[in-house]
C-alpha positions in Angstrom: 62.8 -69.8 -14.0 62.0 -67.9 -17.1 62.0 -64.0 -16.6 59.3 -62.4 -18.0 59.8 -59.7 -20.7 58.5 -56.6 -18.6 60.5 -57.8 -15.3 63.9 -58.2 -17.6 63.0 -54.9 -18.7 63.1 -53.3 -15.2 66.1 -54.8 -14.2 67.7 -53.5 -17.4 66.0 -50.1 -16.6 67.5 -50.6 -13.6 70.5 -51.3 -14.7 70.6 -48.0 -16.6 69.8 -45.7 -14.0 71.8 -47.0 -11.3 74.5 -48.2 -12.6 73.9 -51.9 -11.4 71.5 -54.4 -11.1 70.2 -55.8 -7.8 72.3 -58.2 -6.5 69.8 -60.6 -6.5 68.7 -60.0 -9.9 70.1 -61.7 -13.0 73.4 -59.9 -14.0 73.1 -57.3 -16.6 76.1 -56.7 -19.6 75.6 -53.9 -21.3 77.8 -53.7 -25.0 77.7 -50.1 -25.9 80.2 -47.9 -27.4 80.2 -44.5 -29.2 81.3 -44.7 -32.9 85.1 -45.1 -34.1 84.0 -44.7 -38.1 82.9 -41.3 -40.0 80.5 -40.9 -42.2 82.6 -42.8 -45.1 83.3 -46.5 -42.7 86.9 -45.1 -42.0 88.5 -45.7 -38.7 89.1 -42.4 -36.8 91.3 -44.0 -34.1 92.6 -47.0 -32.6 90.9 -47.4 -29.2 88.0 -49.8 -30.4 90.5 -52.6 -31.4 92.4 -52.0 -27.8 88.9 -52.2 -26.5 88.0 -55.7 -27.4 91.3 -57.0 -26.3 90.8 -59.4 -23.0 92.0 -56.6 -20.8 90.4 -54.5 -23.0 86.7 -52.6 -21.6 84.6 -54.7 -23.8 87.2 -57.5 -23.7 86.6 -57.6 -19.9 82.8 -57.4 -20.5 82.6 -60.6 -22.5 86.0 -62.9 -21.7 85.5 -62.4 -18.2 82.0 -62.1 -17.6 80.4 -63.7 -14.1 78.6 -67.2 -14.0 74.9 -67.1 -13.4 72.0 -65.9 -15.3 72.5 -63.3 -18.2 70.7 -60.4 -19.9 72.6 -59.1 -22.7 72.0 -55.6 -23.5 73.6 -55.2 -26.9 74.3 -51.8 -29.7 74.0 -53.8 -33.4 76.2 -50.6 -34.1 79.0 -51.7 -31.8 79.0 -55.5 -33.2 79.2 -54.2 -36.6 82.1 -52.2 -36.4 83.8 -55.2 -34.6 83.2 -57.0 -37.6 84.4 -54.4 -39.4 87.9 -54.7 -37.9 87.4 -58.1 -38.4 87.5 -58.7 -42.3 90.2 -55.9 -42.6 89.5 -51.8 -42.6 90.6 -48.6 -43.6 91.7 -46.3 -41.1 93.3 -42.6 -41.3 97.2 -42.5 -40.6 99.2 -40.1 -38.6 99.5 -38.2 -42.2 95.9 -37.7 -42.1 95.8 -40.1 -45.4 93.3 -43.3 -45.4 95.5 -46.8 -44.9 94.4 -50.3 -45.2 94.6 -52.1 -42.0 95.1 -56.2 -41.6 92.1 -58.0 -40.4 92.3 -57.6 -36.3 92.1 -61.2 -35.3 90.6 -60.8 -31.6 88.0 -59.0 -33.6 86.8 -62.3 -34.8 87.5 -64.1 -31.3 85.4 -61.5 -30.0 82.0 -61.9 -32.1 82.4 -65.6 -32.4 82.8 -65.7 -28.5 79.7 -63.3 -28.1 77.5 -65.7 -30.4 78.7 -68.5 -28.0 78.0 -66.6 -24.5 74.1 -65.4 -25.7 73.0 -68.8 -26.6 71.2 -69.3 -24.2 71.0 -66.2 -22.4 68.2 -63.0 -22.8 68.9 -60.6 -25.4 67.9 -57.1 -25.9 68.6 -55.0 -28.7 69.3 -51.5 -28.2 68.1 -49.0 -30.8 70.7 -48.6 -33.9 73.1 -46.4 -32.3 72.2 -46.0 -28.9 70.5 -42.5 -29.7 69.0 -40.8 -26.9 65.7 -42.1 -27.1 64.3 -38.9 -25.0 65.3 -36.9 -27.8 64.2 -38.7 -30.9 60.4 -39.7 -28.9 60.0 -35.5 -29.2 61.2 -35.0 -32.3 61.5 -37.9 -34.5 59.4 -41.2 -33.3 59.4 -42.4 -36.7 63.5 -42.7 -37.2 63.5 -44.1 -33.7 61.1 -47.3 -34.6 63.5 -47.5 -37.6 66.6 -47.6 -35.3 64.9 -50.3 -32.7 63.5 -52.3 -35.9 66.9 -52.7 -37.4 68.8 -52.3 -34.2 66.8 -55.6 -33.6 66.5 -57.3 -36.4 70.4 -57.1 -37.1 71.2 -58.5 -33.9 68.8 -61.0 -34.4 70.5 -62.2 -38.0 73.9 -61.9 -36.7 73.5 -64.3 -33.6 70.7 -66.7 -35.6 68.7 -66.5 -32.7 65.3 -64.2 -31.9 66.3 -61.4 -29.6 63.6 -58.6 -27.5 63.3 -55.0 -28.2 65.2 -52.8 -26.1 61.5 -50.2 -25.8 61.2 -49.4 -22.2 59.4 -46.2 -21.9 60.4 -43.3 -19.4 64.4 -43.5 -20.0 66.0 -40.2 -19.0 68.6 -39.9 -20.8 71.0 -37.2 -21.6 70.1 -35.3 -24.4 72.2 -33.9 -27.7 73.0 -30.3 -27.7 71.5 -28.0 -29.5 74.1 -27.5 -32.5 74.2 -31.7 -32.9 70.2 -31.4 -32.7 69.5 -29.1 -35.3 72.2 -30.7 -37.7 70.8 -34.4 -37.3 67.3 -33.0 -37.7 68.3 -31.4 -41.4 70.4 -34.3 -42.6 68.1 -36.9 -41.1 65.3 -35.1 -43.5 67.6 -34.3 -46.5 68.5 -38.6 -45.8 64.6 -39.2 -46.0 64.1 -37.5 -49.0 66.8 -39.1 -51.2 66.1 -42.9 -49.3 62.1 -42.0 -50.9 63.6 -42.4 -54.5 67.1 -44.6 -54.0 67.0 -47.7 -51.4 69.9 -48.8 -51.9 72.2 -50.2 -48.9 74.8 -47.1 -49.1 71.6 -44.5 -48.3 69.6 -46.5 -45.8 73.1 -47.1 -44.4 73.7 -43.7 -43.5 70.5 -42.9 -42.6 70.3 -45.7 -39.9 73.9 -44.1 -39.0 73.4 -40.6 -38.1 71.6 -42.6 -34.7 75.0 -42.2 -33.6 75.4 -38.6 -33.8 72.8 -38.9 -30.9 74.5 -41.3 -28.3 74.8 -39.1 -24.9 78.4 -40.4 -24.6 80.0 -38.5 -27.4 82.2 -35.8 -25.8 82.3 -32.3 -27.6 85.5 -33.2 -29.8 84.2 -36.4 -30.8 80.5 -35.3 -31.6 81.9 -32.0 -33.2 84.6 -34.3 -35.7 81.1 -36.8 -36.7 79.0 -33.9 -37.2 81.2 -32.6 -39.8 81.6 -35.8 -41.1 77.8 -36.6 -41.9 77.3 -32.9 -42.8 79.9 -33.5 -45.8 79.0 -37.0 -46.8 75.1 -36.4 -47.3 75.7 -33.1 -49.0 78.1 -35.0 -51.2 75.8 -37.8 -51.5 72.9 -36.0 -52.4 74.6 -34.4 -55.2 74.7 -37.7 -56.7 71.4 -36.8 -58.9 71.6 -33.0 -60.1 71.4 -31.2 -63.2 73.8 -30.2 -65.5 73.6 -27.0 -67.6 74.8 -24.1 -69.1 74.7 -20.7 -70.6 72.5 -20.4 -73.4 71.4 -18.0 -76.3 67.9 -18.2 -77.9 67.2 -16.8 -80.8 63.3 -18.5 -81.8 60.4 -18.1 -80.5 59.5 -21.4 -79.5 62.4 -23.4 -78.5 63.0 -27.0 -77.0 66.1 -26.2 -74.0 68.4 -29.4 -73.4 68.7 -30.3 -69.9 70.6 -33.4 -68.5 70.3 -34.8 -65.1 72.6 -37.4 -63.8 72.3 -40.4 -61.3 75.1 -41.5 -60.3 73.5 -44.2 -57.9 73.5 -47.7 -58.7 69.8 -47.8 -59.2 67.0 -46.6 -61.6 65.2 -43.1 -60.1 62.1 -41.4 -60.8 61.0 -37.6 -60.3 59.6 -34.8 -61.7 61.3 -31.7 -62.5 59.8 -28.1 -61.4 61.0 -25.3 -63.6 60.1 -21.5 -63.4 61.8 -18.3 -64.7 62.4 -14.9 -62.9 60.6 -12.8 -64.9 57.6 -13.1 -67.6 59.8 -13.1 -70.7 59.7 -16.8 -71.2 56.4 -19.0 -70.7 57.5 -22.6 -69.5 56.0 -25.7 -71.0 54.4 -28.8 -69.1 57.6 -31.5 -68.8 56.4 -35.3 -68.5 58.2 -37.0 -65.6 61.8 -38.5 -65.8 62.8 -42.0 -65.3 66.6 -42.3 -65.2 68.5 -45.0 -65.5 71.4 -46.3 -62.7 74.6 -45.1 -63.3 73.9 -42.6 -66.0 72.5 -39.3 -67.3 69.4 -38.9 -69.2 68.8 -35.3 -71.7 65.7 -33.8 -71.2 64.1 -30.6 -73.7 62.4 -27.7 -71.4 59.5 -26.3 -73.7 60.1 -22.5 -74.1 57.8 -19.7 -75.7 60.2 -16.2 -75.8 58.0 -13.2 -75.4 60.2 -10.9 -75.2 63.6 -10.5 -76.0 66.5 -9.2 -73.3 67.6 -11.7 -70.2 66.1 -14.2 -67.7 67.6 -17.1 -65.7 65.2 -20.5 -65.6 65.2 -22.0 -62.0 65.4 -26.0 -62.3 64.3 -28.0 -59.2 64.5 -31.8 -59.0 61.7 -33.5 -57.0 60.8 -36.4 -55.6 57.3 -38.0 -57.3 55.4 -37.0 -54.1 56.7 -33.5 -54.2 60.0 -33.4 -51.7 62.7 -31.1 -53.1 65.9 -33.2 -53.7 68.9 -31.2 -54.0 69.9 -27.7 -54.8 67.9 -25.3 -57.2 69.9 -24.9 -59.9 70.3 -21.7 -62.2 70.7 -21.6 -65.9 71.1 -18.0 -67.5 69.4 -17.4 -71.0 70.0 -14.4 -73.4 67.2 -13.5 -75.4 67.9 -12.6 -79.0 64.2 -13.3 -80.2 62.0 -10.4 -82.2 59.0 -10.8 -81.4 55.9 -11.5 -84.0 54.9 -7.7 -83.3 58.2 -6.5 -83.9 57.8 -8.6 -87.2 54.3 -7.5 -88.0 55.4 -3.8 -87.5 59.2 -4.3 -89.6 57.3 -5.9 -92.2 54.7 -3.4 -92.2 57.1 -0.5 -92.9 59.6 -2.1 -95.1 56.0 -2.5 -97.4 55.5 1.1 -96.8 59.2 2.3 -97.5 58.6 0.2 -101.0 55.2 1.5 -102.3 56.5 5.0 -101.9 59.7 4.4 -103.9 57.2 2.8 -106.4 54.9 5.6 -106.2 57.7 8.1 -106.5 59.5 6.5 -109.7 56.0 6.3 -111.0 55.4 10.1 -110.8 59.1 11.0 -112.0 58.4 8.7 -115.0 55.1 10.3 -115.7 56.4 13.9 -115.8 59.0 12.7 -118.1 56.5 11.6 -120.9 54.3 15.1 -119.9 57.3 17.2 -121.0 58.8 14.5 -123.5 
């Protein structure tokens, strides 16, 4: 008999918060595990290739799983790092240095015999990750439809066969701490921000990644070592479009300031470019927006009117085109070495004066010469 979706839902609910299904119930196998890989795809350990082994935890789960009737409960995230392994990986060595490892052949025996075992079974996807979905209902319900979506439609393309939704509501589920919490929340929105202008597979990558900061089976070493991980490699990643400038003397009123800004993604990106000064010595002109190519770096002229001379330091802030700050503010100083058109006017103006009274006074000297001559 065909289970319907909402009952193979309570059993896996079941599952979940017990610890077991019924024993009259269809048996449950859960394939979960927290991530081996940092931010970069590089192997941390070795335990997730010891793992898959047949006496392995998830060897055990899948070479010697009971007869009967089967619902597969399954983390996309977990088969991809299998698969990983799999076609060969890099991993960091007792040195601390990143080493190419061989391709791990019960990786392959694993995912071929998991394709083989769900043919004909129920399968429910589990959000990217395996996030706690308590958490990310409060605080982010939007990344958590992207990490079901994709948790689902991965699993779906990897075993070429439809698979459900894993969207059971009222899961209690252990939640992050605080510190893990408020660092996913800044990097999932820093993540958002550059994925608005760059969609390529490296960004939406990580973002569907930092789900796994959220699993509530990280331990405090492992979630600390990820954290730091994802903190480094989306500031580092972000800083792949910024501005580069310098220090810079201006010595005309109206001048046009070279700027460049650099992409180094692989793809074309648009944004706009916010610039103000900190103080009212230089007026700021309207700058179109910027269109750079991939891979490259594209000069720009700033529009500046000096008013005044002495110095200022322009404030350049990339944007995305519906107004989302990308990146860091950055700082250019400028010396001012302009004289104004009063200061002209007024030079000018006495210089003419200086002269007509040396005229006037050679005038008069020659004129009392020719009285007494």
């Amino acid at each position: 008999m065909k289970l319907s979706l909402s009952l193979i839902l309570s059993l896996v609910l079941s599952f979940f918060l017990f610890g077991a299904a019924p024993t009259h119930a269809a048996t449950v196998i859960t394939l979960s595990d927290i991530s081996h890989r940092n931010a970069n795809g590089v192997f941390i350990d070795n335990i997730l290739s010891e793992e898959i082994l047949p006496k392995g935890r998830l060897g055990k789960l899948l070479f010697e799983r009971p007869s009967g009737v089967k619902i597969w409960v399954i983390d996309m995230a977990l088969v991809e790092e299998i698969a990983d392994l799999a076609d060969g990986y890099t991993y960091i060595d007792s040195d601390g240095n990143e080493a190419s490892g061989e391709p791990v052949v019960v990786a392959d025996i694993w995912l071929n015999t998991l394709r083989s075992a769900t043919r004909n079974a129920t399968v429910i996807a589990l959000p990217y990750g395996n996030p706690s979905v308590t958490f990310l209902k409060r605080s982010a319900p939007g990344e958590l439809e992207i990490y079901r979506t994709l948790g689902e439609e991965r699993l779906a393309a990897f075993l070429g066969r439809p698979v459900s939704r894993y969207d059971v509501d009222g899961v209690s589920d252990r939640e992050p701490k605080q510190t893990t919490a408020r660092l996913y929340t800044s990097l999932r929105k820093s993540v958002r921000v550059t994925n608005s202008i760059v969609t390529s597979s490296e960004v939406e990558t990580v973002r569907l990644r930092l789900a796994q900061l959220l699993n509530p089976s990280l331990d405090a070493e492992r979630s600390l070592e990820l954290n730091r991980s994802f903190a480094t490699f989306v500031t580092k990643m972000n800083q792949r479009i910024r501005i580069s400038g310098g220090n810079y003397t201006i010595t005309s009123a109206q001048y046009q300031l070279p700027v460049t800004v650099i992409n180094e993604f692989d793809q074309q990106v648009t944004l706009d470019l916010r610039v103000w000064t900190s103080n009212s010595r230089v007026i700021v002109g309207k700058i179109p927006r910027i269109t750079v190519a991939a891979s490259s770096q594209l000069q720009i002229e700033v529009p500046l009117e000096v008013i005044a001379s002495g110095d200022t330091t322009l404030n350049l802030q990339l944007q995305t085109p519906n107004g989302k700050e990308l990146g860091l503010v950055k700082k250019i100083p400028l010396r001012l070495a302009v004289i104004s058109p009063l200061t002209t006017w007024f030079t000018t103006g006495l210089a003419l004066i200086l002269l007509l009274t040396a005229v006037m006074q050679s005038w008069r000297r020659v004129k009392r010469r020719r009285a007494h001559g």
